[in-house]
TORZADREN-786864 format. One line per 5 residues: number of its first residue (from 1); their letters; for each residue x negated, z negated, y of C-alpha. Coordinates in steps of 0.05 Angstrom, whole numbers, plus 5000, padded with zeros to 4 digits. Layout:
% TORZADREN-786864
NUM = A = X,Z,Y  ...
END
This chain:
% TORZADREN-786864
1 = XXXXX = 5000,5000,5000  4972,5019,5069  4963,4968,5116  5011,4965,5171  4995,4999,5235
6 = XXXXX = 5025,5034,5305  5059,5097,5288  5015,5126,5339  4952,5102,5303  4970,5126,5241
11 = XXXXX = 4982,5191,5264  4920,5195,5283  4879,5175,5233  4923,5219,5182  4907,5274,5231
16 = XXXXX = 4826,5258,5238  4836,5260,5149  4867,5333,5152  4812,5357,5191  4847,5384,5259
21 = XXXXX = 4840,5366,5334  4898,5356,5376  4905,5425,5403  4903,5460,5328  4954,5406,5303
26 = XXXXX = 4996,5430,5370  4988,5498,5349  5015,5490,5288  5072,5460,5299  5082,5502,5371
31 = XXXXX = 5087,5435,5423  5039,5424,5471  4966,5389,5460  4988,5331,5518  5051,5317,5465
36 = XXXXX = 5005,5304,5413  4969,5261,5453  5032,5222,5470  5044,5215,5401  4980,5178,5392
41 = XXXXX = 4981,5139,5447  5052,5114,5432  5074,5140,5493  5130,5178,5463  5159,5203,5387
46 = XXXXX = 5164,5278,5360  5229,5304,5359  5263,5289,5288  5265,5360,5274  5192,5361,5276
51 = XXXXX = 5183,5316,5219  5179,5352,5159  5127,5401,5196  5088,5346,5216  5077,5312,5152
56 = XXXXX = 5063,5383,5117  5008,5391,5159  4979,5322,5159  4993,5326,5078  5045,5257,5066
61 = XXXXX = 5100,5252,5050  5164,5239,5093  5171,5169,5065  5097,5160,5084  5114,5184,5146
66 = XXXXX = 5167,5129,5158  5138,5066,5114  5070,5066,5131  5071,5036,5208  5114,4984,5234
71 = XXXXX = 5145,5016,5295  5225,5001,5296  5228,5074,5329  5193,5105,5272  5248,5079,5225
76 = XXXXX = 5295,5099,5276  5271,5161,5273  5277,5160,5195  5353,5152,5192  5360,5211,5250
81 = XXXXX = 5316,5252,5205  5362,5244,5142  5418,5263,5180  5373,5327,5208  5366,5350,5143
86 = XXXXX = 5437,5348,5115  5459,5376,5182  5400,5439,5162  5418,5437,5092  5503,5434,5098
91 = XXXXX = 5490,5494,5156  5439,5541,5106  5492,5543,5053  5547,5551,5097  5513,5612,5120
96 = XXXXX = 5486,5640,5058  5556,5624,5020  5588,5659,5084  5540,5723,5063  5549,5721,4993
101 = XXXXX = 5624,5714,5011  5618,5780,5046  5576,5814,4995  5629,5796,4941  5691,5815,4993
106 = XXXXX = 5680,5871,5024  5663,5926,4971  5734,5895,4929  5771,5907,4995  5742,5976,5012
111 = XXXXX = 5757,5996,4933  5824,5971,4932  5837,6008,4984  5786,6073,5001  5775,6074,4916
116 = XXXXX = 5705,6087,4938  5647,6050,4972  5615,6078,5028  5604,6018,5090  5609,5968,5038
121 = XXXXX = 5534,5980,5028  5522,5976,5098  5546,5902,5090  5508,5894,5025  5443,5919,5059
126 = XXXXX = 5449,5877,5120  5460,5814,5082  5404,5813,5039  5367,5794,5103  5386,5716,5098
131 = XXXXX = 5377,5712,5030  5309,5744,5027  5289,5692,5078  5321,5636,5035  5283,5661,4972
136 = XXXXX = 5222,5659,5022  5232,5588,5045  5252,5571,4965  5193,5600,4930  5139,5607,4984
141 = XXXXX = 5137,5549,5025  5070,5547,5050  5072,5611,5095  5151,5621,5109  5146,5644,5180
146 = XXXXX = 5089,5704,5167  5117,5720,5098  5200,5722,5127  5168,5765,5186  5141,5814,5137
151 = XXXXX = 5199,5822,5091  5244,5827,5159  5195,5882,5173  5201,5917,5108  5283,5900,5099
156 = XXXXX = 5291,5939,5167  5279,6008,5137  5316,6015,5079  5373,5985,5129  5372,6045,5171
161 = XXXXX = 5367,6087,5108  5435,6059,5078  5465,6073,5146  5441,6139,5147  5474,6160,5080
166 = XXXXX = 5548,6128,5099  5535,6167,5167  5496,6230,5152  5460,6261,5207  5381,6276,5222
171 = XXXXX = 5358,6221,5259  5328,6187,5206  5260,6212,5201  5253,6236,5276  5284,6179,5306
176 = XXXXX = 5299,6113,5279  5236,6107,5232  5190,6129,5292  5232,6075,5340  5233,6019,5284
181 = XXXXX = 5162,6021,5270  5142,6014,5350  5192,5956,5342  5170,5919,5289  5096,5935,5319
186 = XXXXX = 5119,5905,5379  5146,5845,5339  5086,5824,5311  5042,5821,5373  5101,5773,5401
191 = XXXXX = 5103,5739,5331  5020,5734,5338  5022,5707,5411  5070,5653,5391  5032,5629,5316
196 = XXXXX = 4969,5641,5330  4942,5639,5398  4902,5573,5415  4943,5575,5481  4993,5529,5521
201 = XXXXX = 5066,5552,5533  5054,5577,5600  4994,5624,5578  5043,5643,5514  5099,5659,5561
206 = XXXXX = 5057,5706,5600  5033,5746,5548  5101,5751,5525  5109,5792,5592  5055,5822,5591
211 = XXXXX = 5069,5846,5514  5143,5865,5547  5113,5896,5604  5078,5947,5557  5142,5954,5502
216 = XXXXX = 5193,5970,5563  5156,6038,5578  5128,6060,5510  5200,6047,5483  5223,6094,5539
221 = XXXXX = 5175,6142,5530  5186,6157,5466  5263,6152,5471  5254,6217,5514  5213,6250,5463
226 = XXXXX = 5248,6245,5401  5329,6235,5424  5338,6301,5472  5382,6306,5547  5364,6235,5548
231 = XXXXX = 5326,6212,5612  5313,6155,5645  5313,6143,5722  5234,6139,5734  5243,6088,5792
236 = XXXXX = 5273,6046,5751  5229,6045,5700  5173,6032,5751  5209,5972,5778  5218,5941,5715
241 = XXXXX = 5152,5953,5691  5122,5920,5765  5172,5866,5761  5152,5847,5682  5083,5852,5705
246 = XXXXX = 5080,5810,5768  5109,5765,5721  5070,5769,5673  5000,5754,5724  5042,5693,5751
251 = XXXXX = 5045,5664,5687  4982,5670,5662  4957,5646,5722  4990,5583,5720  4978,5579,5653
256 = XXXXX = 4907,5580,5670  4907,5527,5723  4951,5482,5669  4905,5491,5609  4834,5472,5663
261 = XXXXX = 4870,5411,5692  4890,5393,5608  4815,5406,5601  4796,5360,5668  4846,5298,5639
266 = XX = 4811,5307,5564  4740,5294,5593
END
């Protein structure tokens, strides 16, 4: 049995065991390096829906988490974290029994009364979305956010292939694959900014712009190239490109003077 200890102390120490500074534990669990330091300093408590992230990456358990410091608040936070995860757990299998609902529904309805299936696949398609994620988050729970981004990356083709046969047409290899893969490109720079840059939430939030800046006119560029008589007002374009972009500058630069005055208070 550990000996009993500040909730902020224990953190800590469990923290100095895994092997990670304050900023890469932030990172990981996307709050700011001054929040960790709260933590620690029992200035303040994580928010309950933290928890289980926390003790994955400090490797303990959630009763560990709760049972080895003294802290009333900790055990406080204990109860509001078993209520968290019923409230998470009752809302995933409303959703996914609301899908599988829908998969099971809609191709009866649409043969009872087209005697055929043509949208219904549409529906079956689109729905496999949540329930690859949940297989993710069931079987592969070490890397759910990179591994749910690629299979959303993946899922999003044969999507727009599905449409295309209840639809017909020829804007499936001229136009949606081009458009989709400059989306899901785009997706995963925004996806990288926000998992893996060493950066604060101001810094994040201006290369979000700036990533925006640059996906507002290549997305309208190549609109015009592949989808014909369709043309965008240029001055528009140029304001919103000067408008994400002044943006963009302003919060990087704040985020600059934020992360050298973090730096200033840590020395």
């Amino acid at each position: 049995m550990e000996e009993k200890q500040s909730f902020g102390a224990y953190i800590r120490r469990k923290r100095q065991a895994a092997g990670l500074t304050q900023k890469e534990l932030a990172r990981r669990l996307f709050v700011t390096e001054s929040g960790v330091s709260k933590w620690e300093r029992d200035l303040s408590y994580p928010d309950v829906s933290l928890v289980p992230a926390i003790c994955r990456e400090l490797g303990i358990s959630e009763h560990e988490f709760f049972t080895a410091c003294d802290d009333d608040q900790a055990h406080v936070q204990a109860r509001q974290a078993a209520v968290w995860r019923g409230v998470v757990a009752g809302c995933r299998q409303a959703f996914l029994a609301g899908c599988l609902i829908a998969a099971v529904v809609c191709p009866i309805v649409e043969l009872s009364v087209f005697r055929r299936l043509g949208w219904s696949w549409i529906v079956l398609a689109a729905v496999a979305l949540p329930w690859g994620w949940w297989a993710v988050w069931r079987f592969c729970g070490g890397h759910v956010l990179p591994l749910c981004m690629a299979f959303t990356s993946i899922w999003v083709f044969p999507l727009l292939a599905v449409i295309h046969r209840f639809t017909g047409g020829s804007w499936l290899i001229g136009v949606a694959y081009p458009l989709a893969a400059v989306g899901v490109a785009f997706l995963w720079a925004y996806f990288s900014c926000l998992r893996y840059l060493p950066a604060g939430p101001w810094l994040k939030a201006g290369v979000f712009a700036l990533i925006t800046a640059v996906a507002s006119p290549v997305f309208n560029a190549l609109c015009e190239r592949l989808i014909p008589d369709i043309r965008q007002p240029w001055r528009l374009n140029y304001i919103t490109f000067a408008a994400l972009l002044a943006a963009a500058v302003i919060l990087l630069a704040v985020g600059v003077l934020q992360e050298r005055k973090q730096r200033n208070l840590s020395d």
